[in-house]
Structures are given as structure tokens and as C-alpha cells.
C-alpha positions in Angstrom: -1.7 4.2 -14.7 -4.1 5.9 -17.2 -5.6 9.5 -16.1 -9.0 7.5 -16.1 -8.2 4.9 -13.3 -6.5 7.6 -11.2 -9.4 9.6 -11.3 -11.8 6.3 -10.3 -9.3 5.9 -7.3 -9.0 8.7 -6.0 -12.4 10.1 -4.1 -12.6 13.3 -2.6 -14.7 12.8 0.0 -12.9 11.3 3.2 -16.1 8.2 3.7 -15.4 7.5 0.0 -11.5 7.3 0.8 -11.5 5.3 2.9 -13.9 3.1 1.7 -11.4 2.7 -1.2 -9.0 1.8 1.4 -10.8 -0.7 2.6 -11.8 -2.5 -0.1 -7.6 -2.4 -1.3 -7.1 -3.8 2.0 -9.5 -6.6 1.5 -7.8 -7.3 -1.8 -4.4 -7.5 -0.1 -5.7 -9.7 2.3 -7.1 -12.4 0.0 -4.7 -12.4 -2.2 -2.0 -12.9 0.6 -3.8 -15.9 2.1 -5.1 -18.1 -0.9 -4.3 -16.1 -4.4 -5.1 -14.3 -6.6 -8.1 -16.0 -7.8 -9.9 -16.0 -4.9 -10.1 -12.3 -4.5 -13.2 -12.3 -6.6 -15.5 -8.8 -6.3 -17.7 -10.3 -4.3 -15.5 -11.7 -2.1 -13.6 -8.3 -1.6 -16.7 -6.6 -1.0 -17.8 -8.9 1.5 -14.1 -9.2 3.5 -14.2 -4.8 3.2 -18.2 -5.0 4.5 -19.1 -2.8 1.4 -21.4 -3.9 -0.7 -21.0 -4.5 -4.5 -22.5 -1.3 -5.8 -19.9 0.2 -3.8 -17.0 -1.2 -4.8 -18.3 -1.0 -8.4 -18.5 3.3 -8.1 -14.6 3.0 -7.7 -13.4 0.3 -9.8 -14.6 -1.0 -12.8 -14.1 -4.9 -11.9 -11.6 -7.0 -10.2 -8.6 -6.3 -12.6 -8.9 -2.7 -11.3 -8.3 -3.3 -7.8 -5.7 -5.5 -7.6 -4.2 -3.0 -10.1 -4.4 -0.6 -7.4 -3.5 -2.7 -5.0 0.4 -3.0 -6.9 0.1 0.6 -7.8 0.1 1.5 -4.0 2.3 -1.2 -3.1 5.1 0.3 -5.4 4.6 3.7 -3.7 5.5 2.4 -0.2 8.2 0.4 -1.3 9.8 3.5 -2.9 9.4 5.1 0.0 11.0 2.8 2.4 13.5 2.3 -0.7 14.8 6.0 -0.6 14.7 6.3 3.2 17.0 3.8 3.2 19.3 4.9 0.5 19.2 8.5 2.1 20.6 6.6 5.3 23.1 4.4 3.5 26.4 4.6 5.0 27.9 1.9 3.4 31.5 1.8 2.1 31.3 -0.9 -1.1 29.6 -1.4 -3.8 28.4 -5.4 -2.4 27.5 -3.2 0.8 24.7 -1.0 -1.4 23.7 -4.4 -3.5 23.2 -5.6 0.2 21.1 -3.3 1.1 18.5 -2.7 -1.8 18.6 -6.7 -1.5 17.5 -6.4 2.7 14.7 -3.7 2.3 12.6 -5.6 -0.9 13.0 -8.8 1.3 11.7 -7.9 4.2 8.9 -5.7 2.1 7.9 -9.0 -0.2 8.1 -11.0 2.9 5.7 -8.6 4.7 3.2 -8.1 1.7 2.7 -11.7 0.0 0.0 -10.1 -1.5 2.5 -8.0 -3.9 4.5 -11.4 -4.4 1.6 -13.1 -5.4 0.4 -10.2 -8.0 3.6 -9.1 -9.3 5.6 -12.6 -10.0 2.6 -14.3 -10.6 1.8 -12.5 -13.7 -1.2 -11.3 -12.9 -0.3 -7.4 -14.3 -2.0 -5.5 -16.7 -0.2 -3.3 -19.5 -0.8 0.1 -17.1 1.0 -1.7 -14.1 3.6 -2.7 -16.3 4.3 0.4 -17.5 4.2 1.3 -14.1 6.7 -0.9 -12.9 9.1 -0.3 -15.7 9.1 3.4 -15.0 9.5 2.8 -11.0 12.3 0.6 -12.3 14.0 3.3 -14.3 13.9 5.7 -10.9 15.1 3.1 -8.9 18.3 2.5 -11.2 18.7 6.2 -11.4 18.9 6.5 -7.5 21.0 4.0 -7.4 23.8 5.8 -10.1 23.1 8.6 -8.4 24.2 7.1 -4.4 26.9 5.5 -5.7 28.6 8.4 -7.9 28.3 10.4 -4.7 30.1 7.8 -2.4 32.6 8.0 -5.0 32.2 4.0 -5.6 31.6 4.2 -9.3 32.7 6.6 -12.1 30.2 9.1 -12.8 30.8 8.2 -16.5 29.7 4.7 -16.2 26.1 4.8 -18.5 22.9 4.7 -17.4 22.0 1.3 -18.8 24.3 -0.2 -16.4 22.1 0.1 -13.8 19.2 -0.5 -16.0 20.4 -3.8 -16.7 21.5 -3.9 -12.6 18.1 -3.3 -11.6 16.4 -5.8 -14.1 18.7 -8.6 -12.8 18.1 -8.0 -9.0 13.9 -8.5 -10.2 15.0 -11.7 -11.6 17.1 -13.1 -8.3 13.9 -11.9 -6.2 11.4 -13.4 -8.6 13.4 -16.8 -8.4 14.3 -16.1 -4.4 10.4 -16.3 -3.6 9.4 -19.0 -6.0 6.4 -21.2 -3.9 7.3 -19.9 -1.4 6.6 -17.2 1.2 10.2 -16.6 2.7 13.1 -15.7 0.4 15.6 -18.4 -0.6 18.8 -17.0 1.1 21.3 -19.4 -1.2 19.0 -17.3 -4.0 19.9 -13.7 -2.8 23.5 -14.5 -1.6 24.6 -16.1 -4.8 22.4 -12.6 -6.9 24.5 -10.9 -4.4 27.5 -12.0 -5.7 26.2 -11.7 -8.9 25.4 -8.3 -9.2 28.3 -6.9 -7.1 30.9 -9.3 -9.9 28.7 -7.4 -12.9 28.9 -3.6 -11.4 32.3 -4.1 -10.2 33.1 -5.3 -13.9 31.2 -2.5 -15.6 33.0 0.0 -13.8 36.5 -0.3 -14.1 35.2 -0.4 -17.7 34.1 3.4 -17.2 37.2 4.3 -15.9 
């Protein structure tokens, strides 16, 4: 996110906090129950119990808040992300693809808002930027857990799990197309999928 929209976001004062809480909470809510296009300002304003003018002192228009909306939605998924991965006491490689595949279920699942927002295209080029970067982390983490459970060479490059990471976004994005619950067939069959192309890329680092 630009400096700009952090700064619009981010009161001081604790009744302008969580007024901007509200209002993000609104947005989630609409979006979650009938899309994105009925989370218009005025709708979001009335659902929060603000009134326009104050949504408008934190966010320039719509596009701003449901930016938020994804921007604070990434930062709790990281978090459950690497409290899992902290826990992990797996003993394969599929057992770790398992696992990052069973915490972003159950998150999407819970929050159809971020679903709705994310694989629905509705992103603007700050969230993207956003997303790429929290994808970059994520793939990091992931070398890093594995090299330590001594399941993959610490030689194997980087944009293995680049490329590991981008794949498991496509399997999810097709897992919870129309609908609200993931496609199981969709994430057993990525499953096997991404455990075939690590497994593959590693003896290759050897």
C-alpha cells in the first residue's frame, strides 16, 4: 500500500479507530453476503451506522475500503499462516503441502468476503503489489521450514518455491470457483500436484 492510504487508515484517536473498524467490518460483511457490487459507500456507511462524511475522512471512495479490507485480511492470514508453520511437526514434504492447503481453506471458507475480492478481480495495483510481496514471504517461509526439517536441500533455488506458491493460488482460485466451500477433488488432486513438482525439483538440487 502507498504511504498515503496507510496514513488515511490509520487514526490515532481510539473513536476514530474503531470507527475505521467498523466501517471494514461492514465492507466484509456485504461483500460476503451478495458481492462486491453491493458494498456501495452508502451502503457501508449505513450497515457500520456512520454516516457518509465519516467514512469519506478515512477513505477516499469505495475502492479504498475494500482495499483495506484485503490489506487486513492478508495480515491475519499470515498470522494464522506462521503460527501454524511454527507448530508444524510434520515428517514429508505432502505433510507441509497439506498443511498450508488446511489453514487457507478453512480461512477463505471463513471470510467469503476475501474470496470474493481477491479471485474475483476486484484488486487494485497497490493490493497487488501487496499480495505478490506476501507471496514472496510466504514462499520464503516455506524454504526456510523445510530446509530445517531436513526435507529439501538447502541449495534448491528460491524460485522453486516461488513457482510452488503461485501454483497453490491457482488450485485455491479454481477449488472455490461459485462456490463458497472448497472443491476437495480440487485441493487433493493440487495436493498431489505440488507435492509431484517439489519432490521433483529437489532431487534436482541434490
Amino acid at each position: 500500500m502507498t504511504d498515503a492510504l496507510r496514513i488515511r487508515r490509520t487514526p490515532t484517536q481510539a473513536r476514530s479507530r474503531r470507527t475505521v473498524q467498523r466501517i471494514l467490518d461492514a465492507a466484509e460483511v456485504l461483500v460476503g453476503e451478495a458481492g462486491v457490487d453491493a458494498a456501495t459507500t452508502r451502503a457501508i456507511a449505513d450497515r457500520a451506522a456512520v454516516a457518509a462524511p465519516s467514512l469519506y475522512r478515512f477513505f477516499a471512495d469505495r475502492d479504498e475500503v475494500l482495499d483495506a479490507v484485503l490489506e487486513r485480511a492478508l495480515l491475519d492470514l499470515d498470522a494464522h499462516a506462521e503460527a501454524a508453520e511454527r507448530d508444524w511437526t510434520g515428517t514429508s514434504i505432502e505433510d507441509f503441502i497439506r498443511l498450508e492447503f488446511e489453514l487457507h481453506v478453512a480461512y477463505y471458507e471463513e471470510h467469503p468476503s476475501f474470496v470474493k475480492l481477491w479471485f474475483g478481480g476486484r484488486v487494485s495495483p497497490p493490493v497487488v503489489a501487496e499480495v505478490h510481496a506476501r507471496n514472496r514471504a510466504l514462499a520464503q517461509r516455506s524454504r526456510d521450514v523445510l530446509i530445517a526439517a531436513r526435507l529439501v536441500a538447502p541449495t534448491t533455488p528460491e524460485i522453486v518455491f516461488e513457482m510452488l506458491v503461485a501454483l497453490g493460488d491457482r488450485i485455491l482460485d479454481m477449488a472455490f470457483s461459485d462456490a463458497r466451500r472448497a472443491d476437495r477433488d480440487v485441493i487433493e488432486t493440487g495436493t498431489v500436484a505440488m507435492t509431484a513438482f517439489l519432490e521433483r525439483m529437489t532431487r534436482s538440487a541434490d
